[in-house]
VEXKOLPA-125400 format. One line per 8 residues: number of its first residue (from 1); their letters; for each residue x, y, z of C-alpha. Coordinates in nm, 3 decimals. Example, Ala and Ser with C-alpha at 12.3 -4.5 7.8 and 13.67 -1.06 7.14 Angstrom:
1 = AS = 1.230:-0.450:0.780  1.367:-0.106:0.714
% end
This chain:
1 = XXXXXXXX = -6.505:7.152:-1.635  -6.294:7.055:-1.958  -6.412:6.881:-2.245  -6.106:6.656:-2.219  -6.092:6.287:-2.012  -5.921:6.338:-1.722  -5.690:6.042:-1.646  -5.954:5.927:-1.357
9 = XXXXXXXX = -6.194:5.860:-1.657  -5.913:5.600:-1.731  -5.952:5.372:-1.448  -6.229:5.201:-1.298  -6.310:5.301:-0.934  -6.159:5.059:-0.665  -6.412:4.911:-0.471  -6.355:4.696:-0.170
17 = XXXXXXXX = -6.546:4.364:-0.078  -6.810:4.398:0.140  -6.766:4.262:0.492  -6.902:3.956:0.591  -7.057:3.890:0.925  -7.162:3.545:1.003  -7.073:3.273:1.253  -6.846:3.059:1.136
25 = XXXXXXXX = -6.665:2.728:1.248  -6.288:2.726:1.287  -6.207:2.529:0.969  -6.436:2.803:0.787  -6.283:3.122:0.950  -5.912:3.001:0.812  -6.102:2.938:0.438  -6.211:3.254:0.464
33 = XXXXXXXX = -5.919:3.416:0.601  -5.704:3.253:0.295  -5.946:3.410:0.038  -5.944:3.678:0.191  -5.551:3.697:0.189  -5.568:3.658:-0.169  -5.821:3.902:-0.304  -5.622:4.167:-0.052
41 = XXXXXXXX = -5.335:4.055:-0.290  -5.489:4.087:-0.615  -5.650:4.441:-0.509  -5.272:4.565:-0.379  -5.167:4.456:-0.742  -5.414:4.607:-0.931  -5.323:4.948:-0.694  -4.979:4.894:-0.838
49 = XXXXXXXX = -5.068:4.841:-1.201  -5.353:5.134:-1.166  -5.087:5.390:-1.022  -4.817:5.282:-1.294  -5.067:5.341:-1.555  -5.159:5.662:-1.389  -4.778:5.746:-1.388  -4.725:5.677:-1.718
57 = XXXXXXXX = -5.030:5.881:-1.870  -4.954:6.157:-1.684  -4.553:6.118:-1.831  -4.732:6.112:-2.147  -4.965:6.418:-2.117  -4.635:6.641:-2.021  -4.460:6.551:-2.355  -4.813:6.565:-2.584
65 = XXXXXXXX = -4.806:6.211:-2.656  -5.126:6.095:-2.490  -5.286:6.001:-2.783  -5.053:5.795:-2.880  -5.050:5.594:-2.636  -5.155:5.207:-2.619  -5.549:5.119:-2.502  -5.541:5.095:-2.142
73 = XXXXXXXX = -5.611:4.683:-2.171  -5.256:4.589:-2.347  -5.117:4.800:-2.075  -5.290:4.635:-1.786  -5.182:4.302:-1.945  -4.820:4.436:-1.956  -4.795:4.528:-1.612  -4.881:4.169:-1.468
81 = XXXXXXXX = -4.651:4.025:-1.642  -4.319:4.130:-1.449  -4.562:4.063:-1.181  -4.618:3.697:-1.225  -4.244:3.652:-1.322  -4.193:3.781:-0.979  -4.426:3.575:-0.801  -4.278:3.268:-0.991
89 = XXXXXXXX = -3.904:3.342:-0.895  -4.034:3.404:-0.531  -4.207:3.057:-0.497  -3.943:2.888:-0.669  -3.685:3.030:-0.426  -3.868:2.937:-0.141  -3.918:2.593:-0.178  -3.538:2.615:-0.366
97 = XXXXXXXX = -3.469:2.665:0.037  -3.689:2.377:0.169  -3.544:2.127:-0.025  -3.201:2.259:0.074  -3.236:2.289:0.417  -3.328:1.901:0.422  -3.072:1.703:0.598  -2.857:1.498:0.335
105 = XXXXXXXX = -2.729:1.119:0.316  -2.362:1.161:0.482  -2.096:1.017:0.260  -1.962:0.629:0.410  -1.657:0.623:0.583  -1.583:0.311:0.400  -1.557:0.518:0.081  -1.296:0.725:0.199
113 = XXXXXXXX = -1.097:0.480:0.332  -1.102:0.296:0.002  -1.003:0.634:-0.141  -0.714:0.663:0.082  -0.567:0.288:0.024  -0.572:0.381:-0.354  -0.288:0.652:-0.262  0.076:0.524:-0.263
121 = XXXXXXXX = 0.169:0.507:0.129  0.481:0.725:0.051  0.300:1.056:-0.070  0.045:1.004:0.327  0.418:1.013:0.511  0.519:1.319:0.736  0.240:1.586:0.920  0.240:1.781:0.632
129 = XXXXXXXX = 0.113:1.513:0.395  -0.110:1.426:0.691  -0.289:1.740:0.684  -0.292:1.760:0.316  -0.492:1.462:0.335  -0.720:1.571:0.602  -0.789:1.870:0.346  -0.883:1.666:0.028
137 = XXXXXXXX = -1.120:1.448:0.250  -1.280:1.770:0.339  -1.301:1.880:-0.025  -1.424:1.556:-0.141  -1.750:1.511:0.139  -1.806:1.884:0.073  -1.834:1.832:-0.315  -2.023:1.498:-0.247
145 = XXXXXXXX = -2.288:1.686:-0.037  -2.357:1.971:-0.285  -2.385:1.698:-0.560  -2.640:1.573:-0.363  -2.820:1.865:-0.298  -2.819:1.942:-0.635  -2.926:1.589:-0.731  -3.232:1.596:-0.486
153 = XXXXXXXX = -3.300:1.987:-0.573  -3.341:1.883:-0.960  -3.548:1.545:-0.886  -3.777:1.774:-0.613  -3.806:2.065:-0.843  -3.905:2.181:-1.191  -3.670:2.523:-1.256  -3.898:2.772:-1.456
161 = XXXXXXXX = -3.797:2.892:-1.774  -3.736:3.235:-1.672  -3.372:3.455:-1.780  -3.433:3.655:-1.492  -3.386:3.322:-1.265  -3.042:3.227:-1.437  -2.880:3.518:-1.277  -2.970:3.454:-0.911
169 = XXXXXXXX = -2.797:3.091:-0.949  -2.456:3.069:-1.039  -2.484:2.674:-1.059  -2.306:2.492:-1.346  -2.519:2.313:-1.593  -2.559:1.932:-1.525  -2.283:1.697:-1.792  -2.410:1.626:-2.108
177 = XXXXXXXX = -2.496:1.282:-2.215  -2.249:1.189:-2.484  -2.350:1.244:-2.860  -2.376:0.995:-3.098  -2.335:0.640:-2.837  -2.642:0.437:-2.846  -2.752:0.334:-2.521  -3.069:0.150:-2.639
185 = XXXXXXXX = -2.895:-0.218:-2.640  -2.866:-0.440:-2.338  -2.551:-0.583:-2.266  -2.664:-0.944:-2.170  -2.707:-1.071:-2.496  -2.345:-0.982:-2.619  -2.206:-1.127:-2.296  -2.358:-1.437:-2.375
193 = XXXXXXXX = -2.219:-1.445:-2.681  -1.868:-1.370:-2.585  -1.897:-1.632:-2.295  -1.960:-1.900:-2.571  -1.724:-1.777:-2.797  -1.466:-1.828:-2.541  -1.581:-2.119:-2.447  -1.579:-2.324:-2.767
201 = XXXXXXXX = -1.241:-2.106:-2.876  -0.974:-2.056:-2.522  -0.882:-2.370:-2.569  -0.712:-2.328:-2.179  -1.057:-2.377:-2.064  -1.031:-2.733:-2.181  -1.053:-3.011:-1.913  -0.743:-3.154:-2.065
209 = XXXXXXXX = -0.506:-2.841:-2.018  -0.642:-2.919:-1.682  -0.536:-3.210:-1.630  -0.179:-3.132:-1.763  -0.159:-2.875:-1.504  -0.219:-3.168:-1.223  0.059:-3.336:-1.367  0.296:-3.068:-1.375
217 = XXXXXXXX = 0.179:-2.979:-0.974  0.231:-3.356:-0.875  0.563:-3.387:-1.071  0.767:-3.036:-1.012  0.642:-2.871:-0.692  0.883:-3.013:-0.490  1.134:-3.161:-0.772  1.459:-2.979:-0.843
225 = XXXXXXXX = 1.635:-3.036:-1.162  2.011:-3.011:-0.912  1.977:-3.005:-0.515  2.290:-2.898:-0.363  2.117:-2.785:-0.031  2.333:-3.123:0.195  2.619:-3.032:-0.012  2.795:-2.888:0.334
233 = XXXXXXXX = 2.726:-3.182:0.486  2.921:-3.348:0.286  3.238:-3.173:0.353  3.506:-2.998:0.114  3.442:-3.041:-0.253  3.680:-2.928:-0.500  3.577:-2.729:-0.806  3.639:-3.013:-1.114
241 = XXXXXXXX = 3.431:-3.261:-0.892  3.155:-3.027:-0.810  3.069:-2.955:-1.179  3.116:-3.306:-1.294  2.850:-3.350:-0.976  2.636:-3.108:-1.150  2.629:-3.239:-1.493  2.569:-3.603:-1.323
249 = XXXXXXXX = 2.250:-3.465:-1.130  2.061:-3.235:-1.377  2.089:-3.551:-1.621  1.977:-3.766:-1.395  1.691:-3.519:-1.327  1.602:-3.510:-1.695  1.546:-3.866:-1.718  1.348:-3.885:-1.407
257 = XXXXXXXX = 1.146:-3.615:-1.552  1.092:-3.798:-1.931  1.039:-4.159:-1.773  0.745:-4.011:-1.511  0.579:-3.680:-1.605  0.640:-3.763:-1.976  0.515:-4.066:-2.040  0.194:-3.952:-1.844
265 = XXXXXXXX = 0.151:-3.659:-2.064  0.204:-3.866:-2.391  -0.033:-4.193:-2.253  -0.305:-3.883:-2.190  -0.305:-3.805:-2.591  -0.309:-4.145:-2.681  -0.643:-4.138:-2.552  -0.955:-4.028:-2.733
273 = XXXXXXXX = -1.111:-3.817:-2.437  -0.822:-3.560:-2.476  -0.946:-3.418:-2.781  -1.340:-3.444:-2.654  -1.492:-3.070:-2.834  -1.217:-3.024:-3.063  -1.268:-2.933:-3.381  -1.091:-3.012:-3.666
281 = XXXXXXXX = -0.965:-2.633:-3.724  -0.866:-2.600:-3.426  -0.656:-2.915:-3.366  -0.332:-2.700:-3.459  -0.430:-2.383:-3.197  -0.498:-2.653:-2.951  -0.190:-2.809:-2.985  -0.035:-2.498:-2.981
289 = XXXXXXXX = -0.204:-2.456:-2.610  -0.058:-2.757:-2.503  0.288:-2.693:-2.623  0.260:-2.346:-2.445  0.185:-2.526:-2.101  0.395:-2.755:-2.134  0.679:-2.477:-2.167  0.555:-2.287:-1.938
297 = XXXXXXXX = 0.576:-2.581:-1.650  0.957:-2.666:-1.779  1.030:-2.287:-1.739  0.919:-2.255:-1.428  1.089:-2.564:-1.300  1.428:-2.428:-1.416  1.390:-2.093:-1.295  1.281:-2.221:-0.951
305 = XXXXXXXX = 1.585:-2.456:-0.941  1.815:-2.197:-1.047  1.648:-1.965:-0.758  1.742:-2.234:-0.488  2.118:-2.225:-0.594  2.155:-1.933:-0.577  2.044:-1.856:-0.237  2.265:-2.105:-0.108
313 = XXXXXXXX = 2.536:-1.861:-0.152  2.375:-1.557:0.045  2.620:-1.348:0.249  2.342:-1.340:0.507  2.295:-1.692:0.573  2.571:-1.893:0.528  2.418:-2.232:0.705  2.388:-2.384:0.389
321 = XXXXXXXX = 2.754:-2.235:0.176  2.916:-2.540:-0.002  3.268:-2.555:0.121  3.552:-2.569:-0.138  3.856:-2.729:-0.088  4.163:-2.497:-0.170  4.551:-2.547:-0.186  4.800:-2.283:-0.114
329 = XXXXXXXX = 5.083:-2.368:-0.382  5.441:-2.279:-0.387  5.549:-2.226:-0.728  5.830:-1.991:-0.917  5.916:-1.840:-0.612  5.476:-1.733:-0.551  5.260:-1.825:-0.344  4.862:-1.880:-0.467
337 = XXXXXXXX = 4.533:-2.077:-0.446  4.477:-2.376:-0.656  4.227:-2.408:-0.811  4.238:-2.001:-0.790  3.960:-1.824:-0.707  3.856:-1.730:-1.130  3.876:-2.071:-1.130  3.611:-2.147:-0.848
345 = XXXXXXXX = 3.393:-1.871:-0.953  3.374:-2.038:-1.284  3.277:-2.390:-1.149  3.003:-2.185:-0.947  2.871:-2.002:-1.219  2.892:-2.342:-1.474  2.611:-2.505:-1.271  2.398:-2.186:-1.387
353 = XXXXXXXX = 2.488:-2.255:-1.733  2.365:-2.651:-1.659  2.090:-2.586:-1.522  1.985:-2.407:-1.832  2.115:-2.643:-2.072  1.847:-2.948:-1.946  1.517:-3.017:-2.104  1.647:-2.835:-2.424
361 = XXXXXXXX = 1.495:-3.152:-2.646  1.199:-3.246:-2.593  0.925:-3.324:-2.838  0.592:-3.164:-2.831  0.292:-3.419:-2.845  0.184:-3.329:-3.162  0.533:-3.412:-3.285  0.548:-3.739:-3.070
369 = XXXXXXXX = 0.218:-3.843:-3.224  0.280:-3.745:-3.607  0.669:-3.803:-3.606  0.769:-3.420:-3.617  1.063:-3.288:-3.475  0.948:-2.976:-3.324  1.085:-2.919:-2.986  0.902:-2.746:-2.674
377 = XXXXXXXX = 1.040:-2.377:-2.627  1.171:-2.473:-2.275  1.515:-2.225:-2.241  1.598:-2.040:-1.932  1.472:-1.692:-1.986  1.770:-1.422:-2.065  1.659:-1.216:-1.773  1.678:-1.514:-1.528
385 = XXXXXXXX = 2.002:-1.609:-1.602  2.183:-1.275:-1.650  2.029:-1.228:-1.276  2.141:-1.530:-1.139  2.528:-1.466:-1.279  2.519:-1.150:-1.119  2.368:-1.220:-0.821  2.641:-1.503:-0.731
393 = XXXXXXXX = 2.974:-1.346:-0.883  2.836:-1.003:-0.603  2.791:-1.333:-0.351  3.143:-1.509:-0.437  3.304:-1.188:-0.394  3.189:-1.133:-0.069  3.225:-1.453:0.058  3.588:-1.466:-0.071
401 = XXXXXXXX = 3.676:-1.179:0.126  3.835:-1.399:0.445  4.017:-1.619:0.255  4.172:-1.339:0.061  4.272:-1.184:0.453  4.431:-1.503:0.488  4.631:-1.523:0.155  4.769:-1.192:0.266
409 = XXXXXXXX = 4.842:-1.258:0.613  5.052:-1.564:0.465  5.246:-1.339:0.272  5.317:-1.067:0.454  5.438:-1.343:0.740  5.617:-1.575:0.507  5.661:-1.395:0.182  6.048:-1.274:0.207
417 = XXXXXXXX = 6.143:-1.652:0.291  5.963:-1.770:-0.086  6.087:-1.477:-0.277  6.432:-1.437:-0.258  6.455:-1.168:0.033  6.607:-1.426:0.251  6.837:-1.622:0.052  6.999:-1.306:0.000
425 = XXXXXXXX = 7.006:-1.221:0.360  7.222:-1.562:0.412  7.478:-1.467:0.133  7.543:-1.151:0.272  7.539:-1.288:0.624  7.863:-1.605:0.500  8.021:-1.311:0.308  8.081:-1.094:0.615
433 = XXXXXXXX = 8.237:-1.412:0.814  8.104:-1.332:1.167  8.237:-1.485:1.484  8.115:-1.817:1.636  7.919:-1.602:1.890  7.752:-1.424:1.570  7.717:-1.719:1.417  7.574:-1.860:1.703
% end
């Protein structure tokens, strides 16, 4: 026997619990079965930590450095902790796979079909784009269902704070909420404050802007400034007489317009319930309103008019073409149109130009009232216009193409007699002095 401590001397002796013998119900046999389980689990632990010790001390003893080893406690305390890391990672894995293996909320249908009518129909044309389709649908219910997962994992679950746990998940962290925004505010007071403020200051809100806009719906939505829709009925027109027609009808339409729609409009502000809630500052804004309106219905009256005549000269449908009436002239040995067809394409494209040119001076009803001489902005917009010149000198062009067949077919059958070819034909013919029987 040495002097020294062997490394037994180290360790306390295991000693196992002494059996117990008793009858027992059925709920007390699986109590004592689970306590049992876990002392059997703390005495296979304490095996392990004992026999790492023992391992250790004996690593030490080879290289001389027993002594300067740690007391056995701070050991024993060292061991259990990888331990209880362990057993936390375990348990937290397990029911990890619980929650996951839940069945999740399916993603509507309705969802993805509002997905798909958000994508132009051009790019879901062709099998190809069909099954491309198919393929981000997949994607997006697959990324939808691990979002959920995740979302129910992290409202089920509180992750430990172990490093050791980071590496068996390869999940990206949740988003960030943004820095610096302050969230703390409710957004019902502001939005009654900005529903008041527009209130008292959109002055379109007003019930007199509308009642302008019943005004302008009664007068103008089936009013056009010039109608030549019956003008086929009527039968051939020639060009001077259909733009002196033109002028005749869009004034005629202008004072239609200023003796009815007008003179409602101005007896309206005459009255003191127009201005009911206006304030003084904002007499001019709300003026302004009006005068906007106003334009606006004007605009939209020309525009529309100038629409209609246009379409009545649609190579498509020519049910309602105005019919011209056209000479064929003789004159310096030629034969043409008169009026020629520049001509008629500029008596088409003057009723554009009248169309434009009516309603240019009227007053706004601040200026009526006060004796101003500001003027509603009520011009044919640029764009409208330019399109309907366009459109029509394309449609005149086209519909010009049978008389020019004709024209052609005139000279080609009559042309030598009108340009000299046969005259000369005659001279030559007395010069040679035929027969009678040539002559004949």
């Amino acid at each position: 026997t040495s002097s020294k401590r062997t490394l037994r001397t180290f360790f306390r002796p295991t000693a196992l619990p002494p059996p117990v013998i008793s009858e027992a119900s059925t709920s007390q046999k699986k109590l004592l079965a689970y306590h049992r389980g876990k002392e059997q689990q703390a005495i296979i632990n304490q095996l392990l930590i004992d026999r790492a010790l023992e391992v250790y001390y004996i690593t030490m003893e080879e290289t001389d450095e027993r002594d300067a080893a740690p007391p056995i406690t701070e050991l024993r305390s060292n061991v259990r902790k990888p331990l209880k890391i362990l057993s936390f990672q375990a348990d937290y894995l397990f029911l990890k796979k619980c929650v996951q293996s839940n069945p999740m909320i399916p993603i509507q249908l309705q969802w993805l079909r509002s997905m798909l009518t958000m994508v132009p129909q051009s790019l879901m044309e062709g099998r190809e784009r069909e099954l491309l389709t198919e393929e981000l649908l997949k994607e997006i219910v697959k990324d939808y269902e691990t979002s959920m997962q995740r979302c129910v994992l992290r409202r089920a679950l509180i992750k430990p704070d172990i490093k050791e746990l980071d590496k068996l998940e390869d999940e990206a962290p949740l988003p960030s909420l943004p820095v610096g925004l302050d969230f703390s505010s409710t957004w019902h007071d502001s939005y009654i404050k900005a529903k008041k403020r527009i209130t008292s200051a959109l002055n379109i809100l007003h019930p007199t802007m509308k009642t302008l806009l019943d005004f302008g719906y009664t007068a103008f939505f089936n009013f056009l400034v010039v109608d030549f829709s019956s003008c086929r009925l009527e039968g051939p027109v020639d060009c001077k007489s259909f733009k002196t027609e033109a002028s005749l009808r869009c004034s005629k339409a202008e004072d239609k317009i200023m003796s009815t729609w007008y003179q409602r409009v101005f007896g309206l502000f005459t009255q003191s319930q127009a201005l009911d809630g206006v304030k003084l500052d904002q007499i001019e804004s709300f003026c302004n309103c009006v005068a906007v309106l106003l334009s606006n219905q004007l605009k939209e009256l020309l525009q529309r008019t100038t629409e209609v005549f246009v379409k009545l000269f649609d190579p498509e449908d020519r049910s309602r073409l105005p019919i011209f009436k056209m000479d064929l002239t003789y004159d310096e040995n030629r034969m043409e149109f008169y009026p020629s067809l520049q001509d008629l394409e500029e008596a088409i494209l003057f009723v554009v130009d009248c169309i434009g040119q009516t309603l240019q001076n009227i007053q706004t009803v601040r200026a009526l009232l006060t004796g101003g001489t500001a003027t509603l902005d009520t011009e044919l917009p640029a764009h409208a216009a330019q399109w309907a010149k366009s459109t029509l000198k394309k449609s005149i062009r086209v519909n010009l193409e049978g008389p020019k067949e004709h024209f052609k077919g005139y000279v080609e059958s009559y042309g030598w007699l009108v340009d000299g070819t046969a005259e000369e034909r005659i001279k030559r013919f007395v010069a040679e002095q035929p027969s009678f029987d040539e002559y004949t």
